[in-house]
Structure formats: structure tokens, C-alpha cells
VMD Tcl script that builds the backbone (N, CA, C; Angstrom):
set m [mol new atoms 240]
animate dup $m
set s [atomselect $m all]
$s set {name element resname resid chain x y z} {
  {N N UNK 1 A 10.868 8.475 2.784}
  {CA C UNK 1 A 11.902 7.741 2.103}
  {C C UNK 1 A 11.252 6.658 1.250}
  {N N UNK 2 A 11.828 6.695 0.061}
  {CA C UNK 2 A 10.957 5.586 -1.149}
  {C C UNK 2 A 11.614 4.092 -1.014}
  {N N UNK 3 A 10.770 3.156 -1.464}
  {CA C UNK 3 A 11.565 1.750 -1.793}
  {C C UNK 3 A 12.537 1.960 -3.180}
  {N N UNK 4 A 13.575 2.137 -2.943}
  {CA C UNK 4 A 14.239 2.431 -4.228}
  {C C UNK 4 A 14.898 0.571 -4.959}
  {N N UNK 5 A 13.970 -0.428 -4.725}
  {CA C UNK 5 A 14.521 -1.637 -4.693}
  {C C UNK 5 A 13.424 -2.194 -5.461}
  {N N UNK 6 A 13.543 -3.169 -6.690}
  {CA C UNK 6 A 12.411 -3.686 -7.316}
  {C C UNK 6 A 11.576 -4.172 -6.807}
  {N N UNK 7 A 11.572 -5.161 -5.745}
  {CA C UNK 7 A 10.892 -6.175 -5.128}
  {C C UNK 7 A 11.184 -5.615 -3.658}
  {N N UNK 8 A 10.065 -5.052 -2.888}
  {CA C UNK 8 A 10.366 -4.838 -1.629}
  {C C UNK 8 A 9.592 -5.287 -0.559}
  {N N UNK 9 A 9.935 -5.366 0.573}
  {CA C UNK 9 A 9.530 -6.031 1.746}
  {C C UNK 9 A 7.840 -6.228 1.693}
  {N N UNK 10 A 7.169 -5.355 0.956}
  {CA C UNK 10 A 5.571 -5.554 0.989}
  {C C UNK 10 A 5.127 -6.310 -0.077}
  {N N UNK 11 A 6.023 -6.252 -0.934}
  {CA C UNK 11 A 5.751 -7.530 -2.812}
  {C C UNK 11 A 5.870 -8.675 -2.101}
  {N N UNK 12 A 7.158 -9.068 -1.304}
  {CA C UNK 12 A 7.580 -10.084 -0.558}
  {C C UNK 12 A 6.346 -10.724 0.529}
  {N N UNK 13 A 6.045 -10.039 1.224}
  {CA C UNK 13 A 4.424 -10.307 1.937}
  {C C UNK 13 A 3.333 -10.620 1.348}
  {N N UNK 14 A 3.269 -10.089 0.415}
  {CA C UNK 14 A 1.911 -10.392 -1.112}
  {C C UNK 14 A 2.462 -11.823 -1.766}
  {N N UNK 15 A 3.457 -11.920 -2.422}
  {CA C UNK 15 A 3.722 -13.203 -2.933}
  {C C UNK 15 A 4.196 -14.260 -2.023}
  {N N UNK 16 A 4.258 -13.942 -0.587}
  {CA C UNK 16 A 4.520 -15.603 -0.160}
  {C C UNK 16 A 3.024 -15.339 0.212}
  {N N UNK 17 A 2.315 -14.505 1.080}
  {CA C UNK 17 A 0.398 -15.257 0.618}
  {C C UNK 17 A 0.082 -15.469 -0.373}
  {N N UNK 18 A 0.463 -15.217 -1.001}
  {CA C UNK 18 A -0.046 -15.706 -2.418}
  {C C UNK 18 A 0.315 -17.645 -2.504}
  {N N UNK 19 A 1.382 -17.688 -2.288}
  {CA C UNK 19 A 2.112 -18.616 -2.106}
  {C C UNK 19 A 1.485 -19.893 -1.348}
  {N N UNK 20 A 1.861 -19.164 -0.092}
  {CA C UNK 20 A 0.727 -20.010 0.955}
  {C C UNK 20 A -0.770 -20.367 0.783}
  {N N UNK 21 A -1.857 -19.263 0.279}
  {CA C UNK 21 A -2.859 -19.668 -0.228}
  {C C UNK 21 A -3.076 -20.841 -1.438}
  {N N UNK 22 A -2.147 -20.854 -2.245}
  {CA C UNK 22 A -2.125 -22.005 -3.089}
  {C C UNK 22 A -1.813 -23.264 -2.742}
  {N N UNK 23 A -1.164 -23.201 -1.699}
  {CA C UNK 23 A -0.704 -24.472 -1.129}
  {C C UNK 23 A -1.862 -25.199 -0.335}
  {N N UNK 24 A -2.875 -23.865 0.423}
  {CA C UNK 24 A -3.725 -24.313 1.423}
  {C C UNK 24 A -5.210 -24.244 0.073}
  {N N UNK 25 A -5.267 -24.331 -0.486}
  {CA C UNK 25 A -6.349 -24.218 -2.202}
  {C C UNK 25 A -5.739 -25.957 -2.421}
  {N N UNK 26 A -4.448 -26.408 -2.708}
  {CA C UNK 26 A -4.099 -27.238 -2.956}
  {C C UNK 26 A -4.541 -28.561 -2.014}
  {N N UNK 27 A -4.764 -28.373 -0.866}
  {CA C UNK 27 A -5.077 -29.395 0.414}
  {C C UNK 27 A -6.356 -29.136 0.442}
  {N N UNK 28 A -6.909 -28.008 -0.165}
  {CA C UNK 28 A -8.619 -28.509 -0.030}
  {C C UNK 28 A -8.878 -29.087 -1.695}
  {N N UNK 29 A -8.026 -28.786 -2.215}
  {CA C UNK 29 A -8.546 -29.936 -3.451}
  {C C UNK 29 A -8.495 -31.282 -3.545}
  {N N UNK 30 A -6.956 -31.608 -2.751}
  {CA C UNK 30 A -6.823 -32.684 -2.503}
  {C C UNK 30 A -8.053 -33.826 -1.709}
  {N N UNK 31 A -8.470 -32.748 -0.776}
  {CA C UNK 31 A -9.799 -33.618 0.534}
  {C C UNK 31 A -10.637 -33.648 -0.547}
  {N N UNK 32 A -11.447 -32.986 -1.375}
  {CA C UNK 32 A -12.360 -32.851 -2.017}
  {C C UNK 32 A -12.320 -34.396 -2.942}
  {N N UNK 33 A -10.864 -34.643 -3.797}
  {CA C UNK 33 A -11.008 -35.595 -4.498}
  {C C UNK 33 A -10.690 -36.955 -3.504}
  {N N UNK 34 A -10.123 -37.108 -2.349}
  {CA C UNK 34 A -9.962 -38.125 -1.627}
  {C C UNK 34 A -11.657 -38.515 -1.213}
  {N N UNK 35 A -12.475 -37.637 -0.689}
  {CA C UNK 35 A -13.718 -37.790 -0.306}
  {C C UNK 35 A -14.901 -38.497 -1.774}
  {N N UNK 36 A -14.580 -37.763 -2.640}
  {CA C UNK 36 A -15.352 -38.273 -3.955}
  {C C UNK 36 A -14.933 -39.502 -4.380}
  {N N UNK 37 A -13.194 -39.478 -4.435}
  {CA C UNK 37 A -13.129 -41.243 -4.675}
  {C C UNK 37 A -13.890 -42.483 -3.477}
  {N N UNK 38 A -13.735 -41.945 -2.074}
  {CA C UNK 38 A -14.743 -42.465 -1.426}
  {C C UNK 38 A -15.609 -42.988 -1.898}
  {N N UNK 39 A -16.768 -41.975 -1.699}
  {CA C UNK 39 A -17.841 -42.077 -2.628}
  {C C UNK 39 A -17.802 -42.842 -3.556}
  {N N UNK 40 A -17.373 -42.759 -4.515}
  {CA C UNK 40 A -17.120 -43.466 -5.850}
  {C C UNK 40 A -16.812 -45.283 -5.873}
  {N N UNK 41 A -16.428 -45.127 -4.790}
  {CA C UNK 41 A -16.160 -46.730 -3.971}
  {C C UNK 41 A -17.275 -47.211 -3.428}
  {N N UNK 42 A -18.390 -46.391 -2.805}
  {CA C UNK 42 A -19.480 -46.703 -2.389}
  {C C UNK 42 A -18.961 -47.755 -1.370}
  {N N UNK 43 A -18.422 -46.556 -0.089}
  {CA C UNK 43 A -17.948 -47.378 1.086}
  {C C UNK 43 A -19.247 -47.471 1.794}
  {N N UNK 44 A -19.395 -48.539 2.782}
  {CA C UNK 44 A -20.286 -48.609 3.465}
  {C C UNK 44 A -20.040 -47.670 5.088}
  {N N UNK 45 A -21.373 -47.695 5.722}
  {CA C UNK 45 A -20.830 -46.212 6.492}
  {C C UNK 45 A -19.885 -46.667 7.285}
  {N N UNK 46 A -19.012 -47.103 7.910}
  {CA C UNK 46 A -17.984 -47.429 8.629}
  {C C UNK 46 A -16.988 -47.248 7.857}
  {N N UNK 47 A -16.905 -47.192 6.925}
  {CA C UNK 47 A -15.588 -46.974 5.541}
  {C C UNK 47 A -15.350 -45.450 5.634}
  {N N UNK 48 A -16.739 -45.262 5.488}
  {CA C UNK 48 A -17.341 -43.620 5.136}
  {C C UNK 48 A -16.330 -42.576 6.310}
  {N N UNK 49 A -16.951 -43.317 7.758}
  {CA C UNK 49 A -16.716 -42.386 8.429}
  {C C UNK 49 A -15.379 -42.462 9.271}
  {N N UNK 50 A -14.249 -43.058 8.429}
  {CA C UNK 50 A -13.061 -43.900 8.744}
  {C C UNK 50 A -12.740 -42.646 7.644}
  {N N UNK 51 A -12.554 -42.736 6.325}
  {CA C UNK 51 A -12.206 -41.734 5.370}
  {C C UNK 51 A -12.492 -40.234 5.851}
  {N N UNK 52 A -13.571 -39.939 6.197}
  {CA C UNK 52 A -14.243 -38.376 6.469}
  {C C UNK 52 A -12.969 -37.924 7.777}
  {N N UNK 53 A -13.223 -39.099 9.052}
  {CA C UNK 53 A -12.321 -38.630 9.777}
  {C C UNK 53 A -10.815 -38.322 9.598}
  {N N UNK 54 A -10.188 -39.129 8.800}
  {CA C UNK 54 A -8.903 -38.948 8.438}
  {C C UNK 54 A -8.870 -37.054 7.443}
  {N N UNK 55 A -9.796 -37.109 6.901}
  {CA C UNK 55 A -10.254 -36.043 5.430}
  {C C UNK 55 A -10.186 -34.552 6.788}
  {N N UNK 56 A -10.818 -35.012 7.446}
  {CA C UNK 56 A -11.565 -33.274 8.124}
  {C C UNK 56 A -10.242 -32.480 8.760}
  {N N UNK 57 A -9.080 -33.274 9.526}
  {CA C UNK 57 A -8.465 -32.206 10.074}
  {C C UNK 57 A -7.694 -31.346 8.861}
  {N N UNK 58 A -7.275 -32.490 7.808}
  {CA C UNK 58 A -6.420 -31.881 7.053}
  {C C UNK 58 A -7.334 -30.687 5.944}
  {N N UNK 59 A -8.243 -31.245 5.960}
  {CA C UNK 59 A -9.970 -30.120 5.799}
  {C C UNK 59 A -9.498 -28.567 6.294}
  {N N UNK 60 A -9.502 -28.941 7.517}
  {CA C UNK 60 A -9.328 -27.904 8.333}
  {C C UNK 60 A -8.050 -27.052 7.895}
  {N N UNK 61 A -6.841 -27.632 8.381}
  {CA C UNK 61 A -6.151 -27.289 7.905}
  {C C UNK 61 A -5.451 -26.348 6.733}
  {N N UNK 62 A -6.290 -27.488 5.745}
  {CA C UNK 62 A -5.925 -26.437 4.502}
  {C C UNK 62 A -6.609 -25.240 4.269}
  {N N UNK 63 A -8.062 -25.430 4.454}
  {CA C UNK 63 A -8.725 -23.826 5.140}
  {C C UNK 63 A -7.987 -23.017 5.925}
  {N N UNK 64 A -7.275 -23.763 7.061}
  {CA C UNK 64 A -6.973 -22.324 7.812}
  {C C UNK 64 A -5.719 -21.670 7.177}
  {N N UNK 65 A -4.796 -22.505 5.812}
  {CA C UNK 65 A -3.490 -22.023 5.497}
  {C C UNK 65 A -3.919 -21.147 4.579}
  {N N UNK 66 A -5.339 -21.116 3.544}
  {CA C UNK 66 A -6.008 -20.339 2.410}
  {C C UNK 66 A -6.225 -19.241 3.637}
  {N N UNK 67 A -7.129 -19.289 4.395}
  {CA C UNK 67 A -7.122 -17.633 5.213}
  {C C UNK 67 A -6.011 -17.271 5.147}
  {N N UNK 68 A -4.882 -17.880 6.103}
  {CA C UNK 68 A -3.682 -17.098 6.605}
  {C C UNK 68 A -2.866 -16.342 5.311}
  {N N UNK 69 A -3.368 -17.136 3.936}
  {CA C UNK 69 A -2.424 -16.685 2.710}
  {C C UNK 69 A -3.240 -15.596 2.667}
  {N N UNK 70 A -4.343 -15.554 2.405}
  {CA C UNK 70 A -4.999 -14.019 1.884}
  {C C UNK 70 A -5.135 -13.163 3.381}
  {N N UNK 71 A -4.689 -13.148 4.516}
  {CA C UNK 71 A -4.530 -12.588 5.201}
  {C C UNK 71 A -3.338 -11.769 5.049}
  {N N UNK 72 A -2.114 -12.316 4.842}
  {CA C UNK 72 A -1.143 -11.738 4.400}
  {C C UNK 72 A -1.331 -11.261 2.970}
  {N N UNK 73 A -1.626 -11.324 1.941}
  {CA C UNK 73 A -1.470 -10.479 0.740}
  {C C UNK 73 A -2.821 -9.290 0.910}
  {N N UNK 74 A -3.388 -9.524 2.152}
  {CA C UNK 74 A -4.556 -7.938 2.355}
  {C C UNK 74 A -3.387 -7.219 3.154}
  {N N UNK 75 A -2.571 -7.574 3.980}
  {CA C UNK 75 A -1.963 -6.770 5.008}
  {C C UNK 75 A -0.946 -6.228 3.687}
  {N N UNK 76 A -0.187 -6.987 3.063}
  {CA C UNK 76 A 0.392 -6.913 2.167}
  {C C UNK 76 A 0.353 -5.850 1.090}
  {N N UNK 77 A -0.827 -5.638 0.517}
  {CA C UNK 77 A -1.619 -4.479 -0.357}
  {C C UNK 77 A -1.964 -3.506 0.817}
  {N N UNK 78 A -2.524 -3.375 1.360}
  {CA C UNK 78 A -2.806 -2.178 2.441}
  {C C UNK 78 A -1.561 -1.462 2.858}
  {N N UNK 79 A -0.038 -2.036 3.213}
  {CA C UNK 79 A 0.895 -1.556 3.594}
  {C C UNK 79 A 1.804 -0.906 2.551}
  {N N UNK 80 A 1.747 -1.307 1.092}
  {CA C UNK 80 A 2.046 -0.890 0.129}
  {C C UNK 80 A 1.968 0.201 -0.257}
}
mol reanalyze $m
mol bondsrecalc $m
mol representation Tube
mol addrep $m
């Protein structure tokens, strides 16, 4: 039986990873420029490692939402 529907349940899986990966691309750009303005301040190391700690979970974070997006748009294309 065919998808007889423009947009179907597996486009829908591809574009919200898609979706989600940009969002989690978006939170590691964000750490990237929060950490450089750091820098750019030339905090001393107690500044440093006051900024880094606040920076890393959401670090993390946005890494693990970029996997989970291209996790779903591989399952996404494969099921297609």
C-alpha cells in the first residue's frame, strides 16, 4: 500500500530532525560565542572556570539534541 499523501509520516520524521538538529547546532553556537567573549574579557582563572562551568552542561546538551536530530532524519531516510 503507497503513501498516497504529500507529506507523510517519514518526511515528518526527517524534518522535525532536521528541526531539532538546528536547534541543538544553535546551542553549540551559542557556548562557542559565550566562551570567546570570555576570553575576550581576559577573565582571570576563577572567572574562567565560573563561565566554562555554567558553558559545559548546556555544551553537552546541545550536542546531545544535534545527535538525536540526525538520528531521526537517518531513521527517517532509511524508512522511506
Amino acid at each position: 500500500m503507497e503513501n498516497t499523501t504529500a507529506f507523510g509520516v517519514f518526511d515528518a520524521l526527517i524534518w522535525s530532525g532536521a528541526a531539532v538538529s538546528v536547534v541543538g547546532l544553535a546551542g553549540l553556537i551559542w557556548c562557542i560565542v559565550k566562551v570567546w567573549r570570555a576570553r575576550r574579557a581576559q577573565l582571570d582563572d576563577e572567572g574562567m572556570r565560573t563561565v566554562m562551568a555554567r558553558v559545559l552542561p548546556l555544551n553537552m546538551g546541545a550536542l546531545f539534541l544535534s545527535v538525536i536530530g540526525l538520528m531521526l532524519v537517518i531513521v527517517g531516510i532509511f524508512l522511506a
